[in-house]
N, CA, C and O atoms as CSV, one atom per row, in Angstrom:
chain,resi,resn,atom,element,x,y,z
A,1,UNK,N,N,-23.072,-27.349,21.360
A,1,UNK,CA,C,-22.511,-26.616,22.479
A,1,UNK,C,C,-21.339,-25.766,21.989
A,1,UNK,O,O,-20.442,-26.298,21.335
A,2,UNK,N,N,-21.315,-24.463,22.282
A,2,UNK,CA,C,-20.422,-23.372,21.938
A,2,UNK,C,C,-18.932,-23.764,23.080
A,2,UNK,O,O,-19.110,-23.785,24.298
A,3,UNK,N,N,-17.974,-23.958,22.660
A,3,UNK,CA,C,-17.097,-23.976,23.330
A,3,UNK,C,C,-15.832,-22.736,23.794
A,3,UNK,O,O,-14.794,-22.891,23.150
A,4,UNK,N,N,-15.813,-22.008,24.422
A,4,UNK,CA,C,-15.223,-21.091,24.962
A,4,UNK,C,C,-13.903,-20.925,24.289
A,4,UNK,O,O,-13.273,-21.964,24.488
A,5,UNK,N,N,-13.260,-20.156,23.641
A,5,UNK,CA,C,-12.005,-20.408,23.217
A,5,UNK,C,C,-10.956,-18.558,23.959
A,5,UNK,O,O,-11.115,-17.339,24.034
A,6,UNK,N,N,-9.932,-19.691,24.316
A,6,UNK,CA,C,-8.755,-18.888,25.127
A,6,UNK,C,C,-8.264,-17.956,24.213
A,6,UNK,O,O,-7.310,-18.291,23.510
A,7,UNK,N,N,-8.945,-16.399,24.058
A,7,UNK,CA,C,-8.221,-15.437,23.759
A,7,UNK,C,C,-7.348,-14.565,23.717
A,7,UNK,O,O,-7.617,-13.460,23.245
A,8,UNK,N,N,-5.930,-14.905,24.270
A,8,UNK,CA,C,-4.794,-14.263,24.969
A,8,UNK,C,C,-4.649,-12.924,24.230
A,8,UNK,O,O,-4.542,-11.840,24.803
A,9,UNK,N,N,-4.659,-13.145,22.648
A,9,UNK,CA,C,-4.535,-11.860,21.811
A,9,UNK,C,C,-5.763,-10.628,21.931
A,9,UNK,O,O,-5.750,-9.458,21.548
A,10,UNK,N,N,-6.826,-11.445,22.642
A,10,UNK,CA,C,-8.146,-9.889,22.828
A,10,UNK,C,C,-8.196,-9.984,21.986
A,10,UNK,O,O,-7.562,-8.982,21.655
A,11,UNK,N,N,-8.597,-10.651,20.684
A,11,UNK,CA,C,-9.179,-10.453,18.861
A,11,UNK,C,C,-10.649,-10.119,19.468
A,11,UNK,O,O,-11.206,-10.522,20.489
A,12,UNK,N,N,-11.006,-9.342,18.575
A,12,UNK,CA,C,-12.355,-8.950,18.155
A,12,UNK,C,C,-13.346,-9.383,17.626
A,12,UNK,O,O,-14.539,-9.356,17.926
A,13,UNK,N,N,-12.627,-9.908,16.578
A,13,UNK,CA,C,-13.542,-10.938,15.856
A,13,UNK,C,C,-13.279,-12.368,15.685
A,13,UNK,O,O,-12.298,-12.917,15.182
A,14,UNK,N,N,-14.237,-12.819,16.147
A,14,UNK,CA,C,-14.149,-14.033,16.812
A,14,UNK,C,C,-15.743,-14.945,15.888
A,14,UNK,O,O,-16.896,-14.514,15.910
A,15,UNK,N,N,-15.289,-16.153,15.220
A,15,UNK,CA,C,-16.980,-16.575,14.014
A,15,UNK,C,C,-17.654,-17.187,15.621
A,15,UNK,O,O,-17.258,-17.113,16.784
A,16,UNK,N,N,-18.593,-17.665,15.093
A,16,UNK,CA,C,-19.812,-18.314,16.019
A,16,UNK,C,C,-19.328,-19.305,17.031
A,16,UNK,O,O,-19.968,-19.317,18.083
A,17,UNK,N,N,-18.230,-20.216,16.913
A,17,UNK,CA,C,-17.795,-20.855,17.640
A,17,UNK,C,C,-16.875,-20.156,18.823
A,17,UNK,O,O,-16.750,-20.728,19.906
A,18,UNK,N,N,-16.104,-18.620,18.501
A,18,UNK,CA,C,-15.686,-17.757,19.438
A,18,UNK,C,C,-13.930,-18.550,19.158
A,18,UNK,O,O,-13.037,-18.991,19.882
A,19,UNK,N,N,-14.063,-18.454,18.330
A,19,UNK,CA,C,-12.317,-18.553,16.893
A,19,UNK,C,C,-12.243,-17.935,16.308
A,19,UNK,O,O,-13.117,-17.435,15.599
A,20,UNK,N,N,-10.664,-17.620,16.401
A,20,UNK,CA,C,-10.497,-16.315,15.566
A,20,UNK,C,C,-10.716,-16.638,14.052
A,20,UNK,O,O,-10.459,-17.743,13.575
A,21,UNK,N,N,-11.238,-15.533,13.299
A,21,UNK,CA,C,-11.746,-15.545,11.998
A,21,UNK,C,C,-10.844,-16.044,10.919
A,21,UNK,O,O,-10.028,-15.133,10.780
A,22,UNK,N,N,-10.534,-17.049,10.033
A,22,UNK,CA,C,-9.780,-17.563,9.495
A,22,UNK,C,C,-10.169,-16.941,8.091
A,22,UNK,O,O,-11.301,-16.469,8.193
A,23,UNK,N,N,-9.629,-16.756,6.758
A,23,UNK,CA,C,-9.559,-15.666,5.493
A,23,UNK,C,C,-11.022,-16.132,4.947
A,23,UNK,O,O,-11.843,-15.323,4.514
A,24,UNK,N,N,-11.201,-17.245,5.006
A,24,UNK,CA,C,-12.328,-17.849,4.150
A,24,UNK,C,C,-13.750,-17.310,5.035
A,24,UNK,O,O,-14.730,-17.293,4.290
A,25,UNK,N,N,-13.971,-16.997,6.052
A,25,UNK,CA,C,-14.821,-16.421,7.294
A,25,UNK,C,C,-14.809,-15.392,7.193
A,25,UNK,O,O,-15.856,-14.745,7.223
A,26,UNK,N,N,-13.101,-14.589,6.963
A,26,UNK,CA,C,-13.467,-13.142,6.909
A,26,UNK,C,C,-14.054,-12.454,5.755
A,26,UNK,O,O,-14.756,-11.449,5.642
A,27,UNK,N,N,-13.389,-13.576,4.664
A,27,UNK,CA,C,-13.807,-12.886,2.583
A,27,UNK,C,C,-15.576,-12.999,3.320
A,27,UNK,O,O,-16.207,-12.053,3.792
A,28,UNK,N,N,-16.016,-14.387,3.215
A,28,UNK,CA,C,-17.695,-14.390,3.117
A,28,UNK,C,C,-18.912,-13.422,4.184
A,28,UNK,O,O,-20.096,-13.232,3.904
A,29,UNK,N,N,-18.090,-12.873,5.572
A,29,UNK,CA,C,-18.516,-11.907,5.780
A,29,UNK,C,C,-18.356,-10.410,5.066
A,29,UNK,O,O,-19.261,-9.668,4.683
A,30,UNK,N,N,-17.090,-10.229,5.017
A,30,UNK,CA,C,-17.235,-9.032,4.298
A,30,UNK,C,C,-17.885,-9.105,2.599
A,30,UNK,O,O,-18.446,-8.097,2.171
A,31,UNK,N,N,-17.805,-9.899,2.026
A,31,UNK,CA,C,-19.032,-10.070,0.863
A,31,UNK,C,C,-20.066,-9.999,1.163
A,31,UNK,O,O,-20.628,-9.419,0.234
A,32,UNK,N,N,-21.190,-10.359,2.367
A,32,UNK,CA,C,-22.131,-10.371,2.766
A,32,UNK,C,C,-22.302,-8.897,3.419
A,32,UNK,O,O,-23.416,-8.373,3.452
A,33,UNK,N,N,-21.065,-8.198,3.976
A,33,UNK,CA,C,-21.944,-6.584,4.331
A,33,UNK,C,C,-21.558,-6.528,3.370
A,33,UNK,O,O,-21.833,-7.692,3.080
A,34,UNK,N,N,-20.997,-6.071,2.300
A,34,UNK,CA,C,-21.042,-5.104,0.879
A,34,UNK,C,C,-22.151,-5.762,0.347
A,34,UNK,O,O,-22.868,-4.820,0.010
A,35,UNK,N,N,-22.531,-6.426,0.163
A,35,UNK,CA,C,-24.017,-7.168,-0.562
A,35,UNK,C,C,-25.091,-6.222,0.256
A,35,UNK,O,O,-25.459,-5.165,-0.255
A,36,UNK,N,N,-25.401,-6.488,1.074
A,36,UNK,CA,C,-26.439,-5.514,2.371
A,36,UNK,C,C,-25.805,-3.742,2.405
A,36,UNK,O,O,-26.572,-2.843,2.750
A,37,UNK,N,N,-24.650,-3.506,2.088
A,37,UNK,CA,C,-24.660,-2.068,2.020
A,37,UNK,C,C,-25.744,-1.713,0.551
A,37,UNK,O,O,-26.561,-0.839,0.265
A,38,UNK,N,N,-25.026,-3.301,-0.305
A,38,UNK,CA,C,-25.316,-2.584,-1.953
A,38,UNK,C,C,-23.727,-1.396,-2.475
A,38,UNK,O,O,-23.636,-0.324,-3.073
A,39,UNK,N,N,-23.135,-1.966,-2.096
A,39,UNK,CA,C,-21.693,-1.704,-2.586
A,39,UNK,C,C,-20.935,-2.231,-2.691
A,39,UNK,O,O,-20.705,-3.122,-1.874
A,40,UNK,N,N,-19.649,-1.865,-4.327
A,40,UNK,CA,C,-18.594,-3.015,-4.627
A,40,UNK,C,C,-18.442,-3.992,-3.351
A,40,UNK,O,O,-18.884,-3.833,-2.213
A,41,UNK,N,N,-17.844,-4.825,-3.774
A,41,UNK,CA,C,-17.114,-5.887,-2.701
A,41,UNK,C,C,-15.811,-5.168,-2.545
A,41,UNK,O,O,-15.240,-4.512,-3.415
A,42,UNK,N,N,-15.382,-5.402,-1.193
A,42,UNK,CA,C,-13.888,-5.132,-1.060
A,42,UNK,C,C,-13.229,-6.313,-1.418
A,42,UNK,O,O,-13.794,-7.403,-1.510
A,43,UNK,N,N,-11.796,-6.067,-1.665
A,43,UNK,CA,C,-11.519,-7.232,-2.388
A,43,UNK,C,C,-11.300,-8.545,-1.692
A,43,UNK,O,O,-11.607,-9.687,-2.032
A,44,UNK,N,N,-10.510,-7.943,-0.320
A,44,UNK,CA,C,-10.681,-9.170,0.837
A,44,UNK,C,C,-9.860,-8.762,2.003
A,44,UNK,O,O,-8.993,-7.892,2.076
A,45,UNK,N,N,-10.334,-9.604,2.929
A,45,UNK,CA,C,-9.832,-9.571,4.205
A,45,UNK,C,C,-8.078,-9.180,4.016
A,45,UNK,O,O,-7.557,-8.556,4.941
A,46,UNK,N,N,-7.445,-9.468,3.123
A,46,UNK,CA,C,-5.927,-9.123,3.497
A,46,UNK,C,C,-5.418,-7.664,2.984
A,46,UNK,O,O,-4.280,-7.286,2.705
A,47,UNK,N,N,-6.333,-7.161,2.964
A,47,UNK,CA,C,-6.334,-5.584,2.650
A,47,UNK,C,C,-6.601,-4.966,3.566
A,47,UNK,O,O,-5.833,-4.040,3.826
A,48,UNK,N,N,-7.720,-5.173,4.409
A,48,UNK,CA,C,-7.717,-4.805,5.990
A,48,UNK,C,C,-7.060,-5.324,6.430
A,48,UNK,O,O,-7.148,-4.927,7.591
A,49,UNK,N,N,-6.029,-6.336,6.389
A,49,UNK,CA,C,-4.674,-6.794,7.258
A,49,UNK,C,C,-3.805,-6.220,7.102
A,49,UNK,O,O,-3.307,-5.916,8.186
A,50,UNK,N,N,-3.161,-5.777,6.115
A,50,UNK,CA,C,-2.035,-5.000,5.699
A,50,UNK,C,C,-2.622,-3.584,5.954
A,50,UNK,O,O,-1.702,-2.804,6.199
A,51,UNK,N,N,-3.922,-2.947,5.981
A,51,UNK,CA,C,-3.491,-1.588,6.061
A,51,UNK,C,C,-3.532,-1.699,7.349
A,51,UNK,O,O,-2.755,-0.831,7.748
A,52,UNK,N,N,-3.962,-2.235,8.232
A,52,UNK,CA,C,-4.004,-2.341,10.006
A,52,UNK,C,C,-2.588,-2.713,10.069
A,52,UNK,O,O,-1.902,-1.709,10.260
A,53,UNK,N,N,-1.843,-3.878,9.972
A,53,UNK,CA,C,-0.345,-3.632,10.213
A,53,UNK,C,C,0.199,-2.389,9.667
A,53,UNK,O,O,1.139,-1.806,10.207
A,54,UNK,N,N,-0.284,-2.043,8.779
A,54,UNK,CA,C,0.928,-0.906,8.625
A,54,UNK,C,C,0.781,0.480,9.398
A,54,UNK,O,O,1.670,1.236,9.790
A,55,UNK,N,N,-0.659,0.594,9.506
A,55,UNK,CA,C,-0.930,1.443,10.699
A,55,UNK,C,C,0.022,1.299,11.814
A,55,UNK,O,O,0.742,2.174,12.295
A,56,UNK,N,N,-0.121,-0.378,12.271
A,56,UNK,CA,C,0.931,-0.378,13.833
A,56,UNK,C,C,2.258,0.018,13.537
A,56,UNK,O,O,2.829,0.595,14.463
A,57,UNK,N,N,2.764,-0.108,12.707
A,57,UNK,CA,C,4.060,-0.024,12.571
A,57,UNK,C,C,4.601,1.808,12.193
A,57,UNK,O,O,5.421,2.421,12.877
A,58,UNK,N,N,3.846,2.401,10.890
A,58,UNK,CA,C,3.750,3.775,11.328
A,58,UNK,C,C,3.543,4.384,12.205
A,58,UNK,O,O,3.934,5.550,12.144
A,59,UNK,N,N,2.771,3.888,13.575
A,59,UNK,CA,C,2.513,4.368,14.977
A,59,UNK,C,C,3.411,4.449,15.889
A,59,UNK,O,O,3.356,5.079,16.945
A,60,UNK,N,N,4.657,3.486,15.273
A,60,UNK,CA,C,5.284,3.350,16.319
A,60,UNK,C,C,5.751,2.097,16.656
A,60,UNK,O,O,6.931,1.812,16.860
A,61,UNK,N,N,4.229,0.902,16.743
A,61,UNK,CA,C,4.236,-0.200,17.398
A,61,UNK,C,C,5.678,-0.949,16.916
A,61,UNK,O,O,5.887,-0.878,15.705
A,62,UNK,N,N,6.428,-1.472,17.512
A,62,UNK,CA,C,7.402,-2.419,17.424
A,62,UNK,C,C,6.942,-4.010,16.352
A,62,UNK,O,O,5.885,-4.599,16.123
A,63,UNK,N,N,7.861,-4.135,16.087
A,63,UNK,CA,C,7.888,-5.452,14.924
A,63,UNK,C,C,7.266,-6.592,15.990
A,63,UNK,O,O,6.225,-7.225,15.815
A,64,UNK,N,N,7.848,-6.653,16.726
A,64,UNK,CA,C,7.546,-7.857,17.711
A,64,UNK,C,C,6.084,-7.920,18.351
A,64,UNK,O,O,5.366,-8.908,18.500
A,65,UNK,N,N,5.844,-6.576,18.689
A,65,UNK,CA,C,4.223,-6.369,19.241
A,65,UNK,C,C,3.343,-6.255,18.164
A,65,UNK,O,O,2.208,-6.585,18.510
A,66,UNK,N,N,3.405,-5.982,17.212
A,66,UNK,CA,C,2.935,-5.790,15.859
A,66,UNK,C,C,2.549,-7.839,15.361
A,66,UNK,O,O,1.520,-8.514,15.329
A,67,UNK,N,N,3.649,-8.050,15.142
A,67,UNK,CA,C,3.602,-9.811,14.843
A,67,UNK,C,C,3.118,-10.544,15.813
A,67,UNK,O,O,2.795,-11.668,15.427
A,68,UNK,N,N,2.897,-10.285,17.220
A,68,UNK,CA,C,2.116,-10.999,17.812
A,68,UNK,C,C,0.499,-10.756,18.139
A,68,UNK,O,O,-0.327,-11.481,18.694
A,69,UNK,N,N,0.388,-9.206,17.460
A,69,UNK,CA,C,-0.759,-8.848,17.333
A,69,UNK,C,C,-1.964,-9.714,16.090
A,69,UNK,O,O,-3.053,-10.277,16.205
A,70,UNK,N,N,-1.026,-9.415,14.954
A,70,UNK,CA,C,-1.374,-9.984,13.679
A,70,UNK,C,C,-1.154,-11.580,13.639
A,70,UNK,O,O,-0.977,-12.099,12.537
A,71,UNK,N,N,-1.158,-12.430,14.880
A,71,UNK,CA,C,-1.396,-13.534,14.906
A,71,UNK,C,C,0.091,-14.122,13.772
A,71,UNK,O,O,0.243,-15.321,13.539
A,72,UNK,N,N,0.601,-13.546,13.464
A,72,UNK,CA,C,2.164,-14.077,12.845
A,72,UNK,C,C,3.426,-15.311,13.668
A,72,UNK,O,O,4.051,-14.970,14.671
A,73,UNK,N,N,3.563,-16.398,13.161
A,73,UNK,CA,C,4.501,-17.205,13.692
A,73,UNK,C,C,5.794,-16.994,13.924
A,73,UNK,O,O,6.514,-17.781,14.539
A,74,UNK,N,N,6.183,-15.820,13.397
A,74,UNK,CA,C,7.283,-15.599,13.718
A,74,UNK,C,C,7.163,-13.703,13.602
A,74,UNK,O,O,6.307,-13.000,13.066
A,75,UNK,N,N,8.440,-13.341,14.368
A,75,UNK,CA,C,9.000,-11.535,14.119
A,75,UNK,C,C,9.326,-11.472,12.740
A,75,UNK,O,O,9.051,-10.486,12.055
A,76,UNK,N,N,9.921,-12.517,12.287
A,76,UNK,CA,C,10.608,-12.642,11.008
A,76,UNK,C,C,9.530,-12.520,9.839
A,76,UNK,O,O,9.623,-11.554,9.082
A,77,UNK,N,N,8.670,-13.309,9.683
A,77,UNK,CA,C,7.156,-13.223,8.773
A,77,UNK,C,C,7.163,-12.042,8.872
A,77,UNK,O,O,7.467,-11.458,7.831
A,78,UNK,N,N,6.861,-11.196,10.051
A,78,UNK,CA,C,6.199,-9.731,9.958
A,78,UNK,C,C,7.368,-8.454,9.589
A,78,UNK,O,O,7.082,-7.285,9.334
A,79,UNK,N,N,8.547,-8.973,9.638
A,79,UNK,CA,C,9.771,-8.278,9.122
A,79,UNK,C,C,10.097,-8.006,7.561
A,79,UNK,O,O,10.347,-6.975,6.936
A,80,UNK,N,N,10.003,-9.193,7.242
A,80,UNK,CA,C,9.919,-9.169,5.880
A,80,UNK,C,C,8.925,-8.690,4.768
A,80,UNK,O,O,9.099,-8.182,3.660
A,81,UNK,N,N,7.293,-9.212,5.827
A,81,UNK,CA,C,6.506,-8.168,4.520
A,81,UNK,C,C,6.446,-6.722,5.246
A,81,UNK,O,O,6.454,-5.709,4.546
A,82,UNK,N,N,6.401,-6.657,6.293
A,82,UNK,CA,C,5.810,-4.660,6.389
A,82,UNK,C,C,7.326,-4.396,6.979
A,82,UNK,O,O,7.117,-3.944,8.105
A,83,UNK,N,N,8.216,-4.434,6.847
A,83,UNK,CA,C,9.663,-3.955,7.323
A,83,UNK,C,C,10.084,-2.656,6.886
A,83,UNK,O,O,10.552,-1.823,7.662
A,84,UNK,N,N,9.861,-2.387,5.144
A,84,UNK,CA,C,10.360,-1.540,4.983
A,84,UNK,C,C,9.594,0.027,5.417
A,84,UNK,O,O,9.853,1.212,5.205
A,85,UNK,N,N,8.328,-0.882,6.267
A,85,UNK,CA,C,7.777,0.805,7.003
A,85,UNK,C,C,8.693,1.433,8.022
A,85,UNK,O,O,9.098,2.591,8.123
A,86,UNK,N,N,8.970,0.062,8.948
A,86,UNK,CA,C,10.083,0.464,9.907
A,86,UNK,C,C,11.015,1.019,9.584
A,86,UNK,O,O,11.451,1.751,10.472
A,87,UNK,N,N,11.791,1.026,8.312
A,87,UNK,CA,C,12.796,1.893,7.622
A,87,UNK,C,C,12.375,2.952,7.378
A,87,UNK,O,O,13.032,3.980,7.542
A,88,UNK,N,N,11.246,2.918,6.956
A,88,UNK,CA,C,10.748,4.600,6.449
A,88,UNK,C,C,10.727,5.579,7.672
A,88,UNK,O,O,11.305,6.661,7.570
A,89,UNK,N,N,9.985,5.182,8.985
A,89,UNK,CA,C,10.163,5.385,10.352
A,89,UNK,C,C,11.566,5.801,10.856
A,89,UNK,O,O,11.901,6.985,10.804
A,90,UNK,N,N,12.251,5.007,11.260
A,90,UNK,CA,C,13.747,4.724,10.945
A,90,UNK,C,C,14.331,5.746,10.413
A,90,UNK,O,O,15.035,6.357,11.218
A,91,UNK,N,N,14.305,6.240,9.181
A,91,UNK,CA,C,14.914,7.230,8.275
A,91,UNK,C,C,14.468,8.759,9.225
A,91,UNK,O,O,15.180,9.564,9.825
A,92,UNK,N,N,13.200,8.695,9.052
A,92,UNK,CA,C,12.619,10.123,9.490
A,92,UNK,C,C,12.630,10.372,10.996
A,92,UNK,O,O,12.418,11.538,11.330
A,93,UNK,N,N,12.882,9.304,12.146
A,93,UNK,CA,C,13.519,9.776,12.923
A,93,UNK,C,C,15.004,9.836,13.329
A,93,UNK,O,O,15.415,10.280,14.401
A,94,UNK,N,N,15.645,9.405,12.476
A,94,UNK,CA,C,17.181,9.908,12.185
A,94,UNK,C,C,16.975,11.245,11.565
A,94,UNK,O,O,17.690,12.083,12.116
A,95,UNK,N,N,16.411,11.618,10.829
A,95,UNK,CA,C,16.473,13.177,10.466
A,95,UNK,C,C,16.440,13.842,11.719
A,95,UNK,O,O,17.350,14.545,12.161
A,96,UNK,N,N,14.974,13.509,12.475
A,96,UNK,CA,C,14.975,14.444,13.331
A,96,UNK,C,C,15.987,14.499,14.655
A,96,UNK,O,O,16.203,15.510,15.322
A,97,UNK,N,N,16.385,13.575,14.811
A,97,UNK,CA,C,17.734,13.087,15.959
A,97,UNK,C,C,18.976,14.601,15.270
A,97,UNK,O,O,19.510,15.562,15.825
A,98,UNK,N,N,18.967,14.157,14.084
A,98,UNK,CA,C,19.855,15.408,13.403
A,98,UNK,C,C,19.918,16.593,13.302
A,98,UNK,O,O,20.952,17.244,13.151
A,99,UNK,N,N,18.413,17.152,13.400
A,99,UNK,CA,C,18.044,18.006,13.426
A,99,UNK,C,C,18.649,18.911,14.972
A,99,UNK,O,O,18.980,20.085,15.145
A,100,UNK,N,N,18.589,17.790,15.843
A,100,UNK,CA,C,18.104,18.171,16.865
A,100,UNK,C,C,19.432,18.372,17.427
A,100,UNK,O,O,19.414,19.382,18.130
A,101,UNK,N,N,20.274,17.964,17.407
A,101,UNK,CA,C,21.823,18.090,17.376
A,101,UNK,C,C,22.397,18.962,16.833
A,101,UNK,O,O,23.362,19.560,17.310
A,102,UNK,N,N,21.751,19.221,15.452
A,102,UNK,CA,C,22.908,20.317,14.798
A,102,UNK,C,C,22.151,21.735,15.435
A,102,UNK,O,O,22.938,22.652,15.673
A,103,UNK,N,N,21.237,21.899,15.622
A,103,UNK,CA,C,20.126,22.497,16.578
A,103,UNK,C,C,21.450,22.868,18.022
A,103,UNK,O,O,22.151,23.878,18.089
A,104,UNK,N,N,21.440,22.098,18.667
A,104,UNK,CA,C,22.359,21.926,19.751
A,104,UNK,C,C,23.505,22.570,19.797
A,104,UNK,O,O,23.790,23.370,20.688
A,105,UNK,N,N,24.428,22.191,18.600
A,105,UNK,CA,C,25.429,22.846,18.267
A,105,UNK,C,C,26.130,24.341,18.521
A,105,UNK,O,O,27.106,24.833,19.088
A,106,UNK,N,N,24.825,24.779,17.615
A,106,UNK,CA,C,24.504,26.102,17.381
A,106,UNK,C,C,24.861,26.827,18.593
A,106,UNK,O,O,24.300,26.582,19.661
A,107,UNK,N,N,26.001,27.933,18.442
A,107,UNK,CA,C,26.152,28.642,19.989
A,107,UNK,C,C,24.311,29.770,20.136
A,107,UNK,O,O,23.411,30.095,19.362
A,108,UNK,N,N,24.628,29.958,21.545
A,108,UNK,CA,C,23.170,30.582,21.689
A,108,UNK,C,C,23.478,31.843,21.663
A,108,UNK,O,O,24.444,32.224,22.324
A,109,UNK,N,N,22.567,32.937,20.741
A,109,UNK,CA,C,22.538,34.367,20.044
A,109,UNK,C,C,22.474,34.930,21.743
A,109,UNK,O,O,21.682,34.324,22.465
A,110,UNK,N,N,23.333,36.125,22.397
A,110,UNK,CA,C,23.097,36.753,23.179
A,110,UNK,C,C,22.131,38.098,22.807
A,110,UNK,O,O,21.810,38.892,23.692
């Protein structure tokens, strides 16, 4: 009997029992489509984890919505490895905050 499992996060992928996919579930599926494409193996599931977090976090998404997305126990876990995107973020919209001010400044040409 398949037992129903409480998805609060909306995951997608979910193995046969309808649980979220744990690394050892995700490596042997994705070995099994690259086998059936007939192409390299990817190397593993935490390569599609990290480039999907870092997607959220270049987007925009917040540390906190980001870490509860990625199933993370803490803000802190997800701070420490993809953080310094938020800085990179961070940086380049302080430029443009600057921009936009010294922009401002500027008396207006009659």
């Amino acid at each position: 009997m398949v037992s129903t499992y409480d998805n609060p996060l909306r995951l997608a992928l979910l193995n046969e029992e309808g649980r979220p996919w744990d690394h050892t579930h995700a490596n042997k599926r994705i070995k099994a489509i690259c086998k059936a494409a007939k192409v390299p193996q990817f190397p593993s599931h935490t390569l599609f984890r990290h480039s999907y977090a870092t997607a959220l976090l270049k987007s925009g998404v917040t540390l906190h919505d980001a870490s509860r997305e990625l199933g993370h126990a803490s803000v802190n876990l997800t701070a420490n490895l993809y953080g310094h995107h938020v800085l990179e973020s961070s940086k380049r919209a302080a430029a443009k905050r600057a921009a936009y001010i010294q922009a401002a400044r500027k008396p207006a040409k009659a």
